[in-house]
C-alpha positions in Angstrom: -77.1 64.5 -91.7 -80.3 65.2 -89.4 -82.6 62.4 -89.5 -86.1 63.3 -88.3 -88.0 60.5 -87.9 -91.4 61.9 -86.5 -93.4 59.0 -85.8 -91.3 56.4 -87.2 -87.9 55.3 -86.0 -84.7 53.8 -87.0 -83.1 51.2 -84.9 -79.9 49.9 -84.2 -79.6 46.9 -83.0 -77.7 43.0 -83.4 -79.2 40.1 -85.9 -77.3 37.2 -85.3 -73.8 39.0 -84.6 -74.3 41.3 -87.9 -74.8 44.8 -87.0 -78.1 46.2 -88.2 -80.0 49.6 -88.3 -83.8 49.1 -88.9 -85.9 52.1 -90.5 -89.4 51.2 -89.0 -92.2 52.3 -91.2 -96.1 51.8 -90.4 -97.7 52.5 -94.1 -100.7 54.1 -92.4 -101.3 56.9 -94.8 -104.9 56.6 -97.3 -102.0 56.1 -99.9 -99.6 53.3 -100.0 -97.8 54.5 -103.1 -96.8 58.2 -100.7 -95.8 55.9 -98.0 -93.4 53.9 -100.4 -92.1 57.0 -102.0 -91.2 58.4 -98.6 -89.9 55.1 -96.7 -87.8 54.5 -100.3 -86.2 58.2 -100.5 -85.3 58.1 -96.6 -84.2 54.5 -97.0 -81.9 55.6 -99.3 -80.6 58.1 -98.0 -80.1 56.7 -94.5 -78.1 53.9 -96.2 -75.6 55.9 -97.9 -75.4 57.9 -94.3 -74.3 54.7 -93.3 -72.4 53.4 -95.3 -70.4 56.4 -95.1 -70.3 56.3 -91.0 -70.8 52.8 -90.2 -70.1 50.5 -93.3 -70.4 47.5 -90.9 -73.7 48.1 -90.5 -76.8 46.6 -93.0 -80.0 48.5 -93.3 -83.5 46.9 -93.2 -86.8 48.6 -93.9 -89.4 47.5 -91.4 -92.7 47.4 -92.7 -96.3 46.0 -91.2 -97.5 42.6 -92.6 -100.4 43.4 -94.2 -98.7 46.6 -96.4 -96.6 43.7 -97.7 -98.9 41.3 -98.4 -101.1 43.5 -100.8 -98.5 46.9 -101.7 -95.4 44.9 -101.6 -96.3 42.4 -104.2 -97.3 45.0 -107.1 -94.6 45.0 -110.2 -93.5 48.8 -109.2 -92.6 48.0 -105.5 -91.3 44.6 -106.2 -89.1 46.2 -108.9 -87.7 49.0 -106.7 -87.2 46.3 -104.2 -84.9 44.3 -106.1 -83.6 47.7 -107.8 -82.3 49.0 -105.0 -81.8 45.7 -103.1 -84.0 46.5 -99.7 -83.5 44.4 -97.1 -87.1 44.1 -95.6 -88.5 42.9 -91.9 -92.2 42.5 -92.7 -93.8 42.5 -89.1 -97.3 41.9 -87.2 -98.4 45.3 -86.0 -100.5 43.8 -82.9 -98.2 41.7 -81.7 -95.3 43.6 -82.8 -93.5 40.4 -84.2 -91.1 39.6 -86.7 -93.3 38.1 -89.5 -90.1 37.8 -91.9 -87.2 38.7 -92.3 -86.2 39.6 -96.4 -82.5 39.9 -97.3 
């Protein structure tokens, strides 16, 4: 599978000695709801990707701290969340900190 990541990026990377691959999304689109749709179909299919080539590792979906403060805590995205068990990183853009980390 060809994974075109434009702007975005997926990570790899180490969290505490647990292998990790981080889908970083920035939810700067005029709708939130065609950024979720998006960042929840690749998700998905990057995780079963995975879990098919490297079932050691977890994916997290990366999103900015202020898309998860307002979108994040609607019932639809809060449902899907817990649906389809995302494992979020909710980070500052400016500073481009961990805000929290979701599991």
């Amino acid at each position: 599978m060809y994974v075109d990541l434009a702007a975005e990026k997926i990570i790899a990377a180490e969290k505490e000695g647990e292998k990790i691959a981080v889908e970083v999304k920035s939810f700067s689109n005029d709708s939130p709801m065609y950024d979720f749709h998006l960042a929840l179909g690749q998700f998905l299919n990057y995780r079963l990707t995975l879990e098919k080539n490297e079932p050691d590792r977890v994916l997290y979906l990366a999103v900015p701290l202020d898309a998860y403060q307002s979108f994040f805590q609607r019932p639809l995205p809060k449902a899907a969340v817990q649906r389809h068990q995302l494992k979020l990183i909710v980070y500052r853009i400016k500073t481009e900190e961990i805000a929290k980390w979701i599991s």
